[in-house]
C-alpha positions in Angstrom: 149.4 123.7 109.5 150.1 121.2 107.1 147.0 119.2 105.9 146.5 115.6 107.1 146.7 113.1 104.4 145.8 109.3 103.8 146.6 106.8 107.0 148.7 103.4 104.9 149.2 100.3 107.6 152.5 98.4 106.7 152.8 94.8 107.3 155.7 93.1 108.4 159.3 94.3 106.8 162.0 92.2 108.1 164.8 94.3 106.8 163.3 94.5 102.7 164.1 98.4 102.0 163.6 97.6 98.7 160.2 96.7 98.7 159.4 99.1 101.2 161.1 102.3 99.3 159.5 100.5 95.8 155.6 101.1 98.1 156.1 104.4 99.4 156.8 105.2 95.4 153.7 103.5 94.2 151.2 106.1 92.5 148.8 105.3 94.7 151.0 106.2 97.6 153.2 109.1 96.6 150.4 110.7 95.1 149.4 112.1 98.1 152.6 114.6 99.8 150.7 114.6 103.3 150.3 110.6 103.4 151.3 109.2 106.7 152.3 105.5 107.8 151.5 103.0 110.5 154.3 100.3 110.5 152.6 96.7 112.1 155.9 95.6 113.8 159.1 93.7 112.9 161.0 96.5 111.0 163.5 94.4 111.0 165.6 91.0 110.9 165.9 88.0 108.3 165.7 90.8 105.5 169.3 92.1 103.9 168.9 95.7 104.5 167.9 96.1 108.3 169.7 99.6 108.6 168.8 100.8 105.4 165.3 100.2 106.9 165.6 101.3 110.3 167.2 104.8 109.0 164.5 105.4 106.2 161.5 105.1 109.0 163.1 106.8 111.5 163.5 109.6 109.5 159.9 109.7 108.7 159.8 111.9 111.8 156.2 112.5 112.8 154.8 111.0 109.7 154.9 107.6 110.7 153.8 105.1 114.1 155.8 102.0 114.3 155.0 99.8 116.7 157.8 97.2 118.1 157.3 93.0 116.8 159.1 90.1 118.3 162.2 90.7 115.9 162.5 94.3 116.8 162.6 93.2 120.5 165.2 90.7 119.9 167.3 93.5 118.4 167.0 95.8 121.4 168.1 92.2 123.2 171.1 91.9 121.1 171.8 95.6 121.8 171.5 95.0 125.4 173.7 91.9 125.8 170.9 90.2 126.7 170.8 88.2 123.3 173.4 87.0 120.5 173.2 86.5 117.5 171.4 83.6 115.6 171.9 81.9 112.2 169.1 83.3 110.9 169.7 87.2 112.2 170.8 89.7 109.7 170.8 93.1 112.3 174.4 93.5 113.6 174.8 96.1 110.6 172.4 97.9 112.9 174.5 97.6 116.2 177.4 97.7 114.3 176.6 101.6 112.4 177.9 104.8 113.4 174.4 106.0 114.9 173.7 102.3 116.1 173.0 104.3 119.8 170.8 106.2 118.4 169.0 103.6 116.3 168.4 101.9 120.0 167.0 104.5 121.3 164.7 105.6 118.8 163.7 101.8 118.6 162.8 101.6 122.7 161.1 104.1 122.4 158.4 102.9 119.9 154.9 101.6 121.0 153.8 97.9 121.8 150.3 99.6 120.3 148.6 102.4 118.3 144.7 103.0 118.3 143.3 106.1 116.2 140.2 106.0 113.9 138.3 102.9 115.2 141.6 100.5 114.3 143.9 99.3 117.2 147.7 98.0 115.7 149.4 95.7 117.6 152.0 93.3 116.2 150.7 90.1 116.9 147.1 89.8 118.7 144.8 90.9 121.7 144.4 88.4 124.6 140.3 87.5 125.5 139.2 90.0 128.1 141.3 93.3 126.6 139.4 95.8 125.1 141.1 99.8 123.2 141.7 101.3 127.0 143.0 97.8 128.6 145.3 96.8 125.8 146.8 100.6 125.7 147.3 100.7 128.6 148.8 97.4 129.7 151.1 98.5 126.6 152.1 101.3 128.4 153.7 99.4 131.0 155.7 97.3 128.6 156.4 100.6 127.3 157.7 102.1 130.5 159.8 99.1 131.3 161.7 99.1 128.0 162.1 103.5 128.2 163.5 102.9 131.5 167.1 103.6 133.0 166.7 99.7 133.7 165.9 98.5 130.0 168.2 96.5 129.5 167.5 94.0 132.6 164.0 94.4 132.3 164.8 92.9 129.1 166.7 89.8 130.3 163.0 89.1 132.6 160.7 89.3 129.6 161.6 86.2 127.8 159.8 82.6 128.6 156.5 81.3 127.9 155.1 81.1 131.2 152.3 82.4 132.0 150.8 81.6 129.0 147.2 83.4 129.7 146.4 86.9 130.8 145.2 87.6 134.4 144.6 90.7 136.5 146.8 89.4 139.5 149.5 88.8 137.6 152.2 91.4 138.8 156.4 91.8 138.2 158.0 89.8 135.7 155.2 87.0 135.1 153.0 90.7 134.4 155.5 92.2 132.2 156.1 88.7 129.8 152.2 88.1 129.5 151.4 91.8 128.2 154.7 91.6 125.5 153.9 88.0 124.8 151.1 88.5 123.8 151.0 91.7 122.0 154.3 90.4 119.9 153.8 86.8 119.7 150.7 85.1 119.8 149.1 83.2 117.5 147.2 80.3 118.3 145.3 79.7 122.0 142.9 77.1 123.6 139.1 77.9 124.0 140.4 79.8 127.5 143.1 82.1 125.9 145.7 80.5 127.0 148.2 80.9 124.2 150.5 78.0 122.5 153.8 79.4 121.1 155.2 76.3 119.0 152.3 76.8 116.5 153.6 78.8 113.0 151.7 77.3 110.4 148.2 78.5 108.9 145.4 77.8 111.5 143.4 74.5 110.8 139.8 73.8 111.6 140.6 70.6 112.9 143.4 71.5 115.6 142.5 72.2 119.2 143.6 75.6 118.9 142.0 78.2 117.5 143.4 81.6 116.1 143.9 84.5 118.8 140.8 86.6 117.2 138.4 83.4 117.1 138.6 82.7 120.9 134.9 83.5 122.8 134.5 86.2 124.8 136.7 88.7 123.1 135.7 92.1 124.6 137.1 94.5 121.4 134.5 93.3 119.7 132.6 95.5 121.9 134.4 98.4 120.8 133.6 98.4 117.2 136.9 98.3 116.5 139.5 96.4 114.1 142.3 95.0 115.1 145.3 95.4 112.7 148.4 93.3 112.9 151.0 91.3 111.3 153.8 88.4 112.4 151.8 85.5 111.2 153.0 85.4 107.3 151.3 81.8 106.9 147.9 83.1 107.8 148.7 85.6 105.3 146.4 88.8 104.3 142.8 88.1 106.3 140.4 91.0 106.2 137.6 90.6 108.2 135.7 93.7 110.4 137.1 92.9 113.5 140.8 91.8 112.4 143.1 92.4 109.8 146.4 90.6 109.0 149.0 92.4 107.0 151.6 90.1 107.2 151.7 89.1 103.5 154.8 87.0 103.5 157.6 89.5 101.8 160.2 88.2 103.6 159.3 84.5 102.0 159.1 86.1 98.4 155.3 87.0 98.6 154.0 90.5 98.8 154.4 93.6 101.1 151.6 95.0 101.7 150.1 98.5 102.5 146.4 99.1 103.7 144.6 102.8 103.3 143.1 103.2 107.1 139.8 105.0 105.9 138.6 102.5 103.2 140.3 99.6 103.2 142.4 100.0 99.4 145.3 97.4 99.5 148.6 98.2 97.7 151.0 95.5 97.2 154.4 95.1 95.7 156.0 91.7 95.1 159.2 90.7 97.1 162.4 88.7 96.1 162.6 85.7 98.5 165.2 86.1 101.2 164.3 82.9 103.5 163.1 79.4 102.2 160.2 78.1 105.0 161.7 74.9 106.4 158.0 73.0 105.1 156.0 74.0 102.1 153.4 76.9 102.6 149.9 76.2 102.2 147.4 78.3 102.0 145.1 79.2 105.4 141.3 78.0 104.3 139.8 79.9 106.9 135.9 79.6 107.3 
């Protein structure tokens, strides 16, 4: 049995191979033959090698977890006819490549979330009243929906803002959007949890919203666990004990970033920018 190595937690990727093949090559990293990788969502998108990426995970085999973001749902969207293409989309190579079926499968069949060692990934946050066993398995059902015969119109039903808060009677479609919602794109929410879509920028102490991981009355705070995730490159790397953003920004010409699981050691590597933000990026101050 082959020994297990060190645990690395990527951030967000976005279609950079390069930066991504130029960490798995740093010392610290490729020292160790038995390493294996937890990737925070978003594989894909914006980035100029999206299949490059896609194909160099994938064949990670059992080495590595990756975990779906918003971008790698919109590709599964595209794939499924349920999307086209934006301005700002860089992933028809994907649907466009010899294995492209295979690509889409492998992709579906990723998790919304990943818990091992006292640290639950998830791409973008965990509503107020979710603790490990909720939030896995509420994942699970997202899980099921997009593995199913029916993907592809379960897909068409998962897009919309509304409901914008978490609730046990929620059931269906409203059921299905909350849980993926949430676990890919929240952000910012009131006092209640209810979360607020529109808002991309760093979080300020003086809005009415508050980040995800601030709101009262979080329950996986109970757990003693930490909560890793990405998709939220303005509030940039935050390293707290209950949550931990990885999103560093590569896509934006800032850093990609790798975290060792079992104490914490950051690797980064510097990124060429591929998008400009449409405002000026300022800096979270964060209390």
């Amino acid at each position: 049995m082959t020994p297990m190595g060190s645990i690395w937690i990527i951030g967000d990727i976005q279609g950079c191979c390069q930066p991504l093949s130029q960490l798995l090559r740093h010392a610290d990293i490729a020292s160790d033959p038995n390493a294996q990788f937890w990737f925070a969502g978003d594989l894909v998108n914006r980035g100029p090698h999206s299949l490059e990426t896609l194909n160099l995970i994938r064949a990670m085999g059992e080495r590595c977890v990756a975990i779906l973001g918003n971008h790698d749902l919109h590709l599964l969207a595209m794939a499924a006819g349920v999307k086209k293409p934006g301005k700002s989309d860089t992933i028809t190579d994907i649907l466009n490549a010899p294995n492209a079926d295979e690509l889409i499968d492998w992709l579906r069949h990723r998790p919304l979330a990943h818990h091992a060692l006292n640290h639950l990934m998830v791409h973008a946050g965990i509503p107020v009243g979710w603790n490990v066993e909720k939030t896995l398995q509420l994942a699970a059902e997202a899980e099921a929906a997009l593995r199913s015969p029916n993907w592809k119109s379960n897909l068409e039903k998962m897009y919309g803002n509304e409901p914008a808060y978490w609730s046990d009677d929620l059931h269906g479609n409203d059921r299905l959007r909350v849980i993926i919602n949430a676990l890919t794109r929240m952000r910012m929410c009131t006092a209640q949890g209810h979360m607020d879509f529109e808002y991309k920028r760093a979080p300020a102490p003086d809005e009415h919203l508050i980040p995800w991981f601030d709101v009262p009355g979080r329950t996986i705070l109970e757990d003693n666990v930490t909560v890793v995730f990405g998709h939220w490159s303005t509030l940039g790397l935050m390293i707290r004990q209950d949550a931990i953003c990885l999103d560093t920004g590569c896509i934006w010409g800032k850093q990609l970033t790798a975290m060792r699981v079992h104490d914490h050691k950051l690797v980064q590597v510097d990124c060429v920018q591929q998008r400009k933000p449409k405002s000026p990026w300022i800096p979270p101050k964060l209390a």
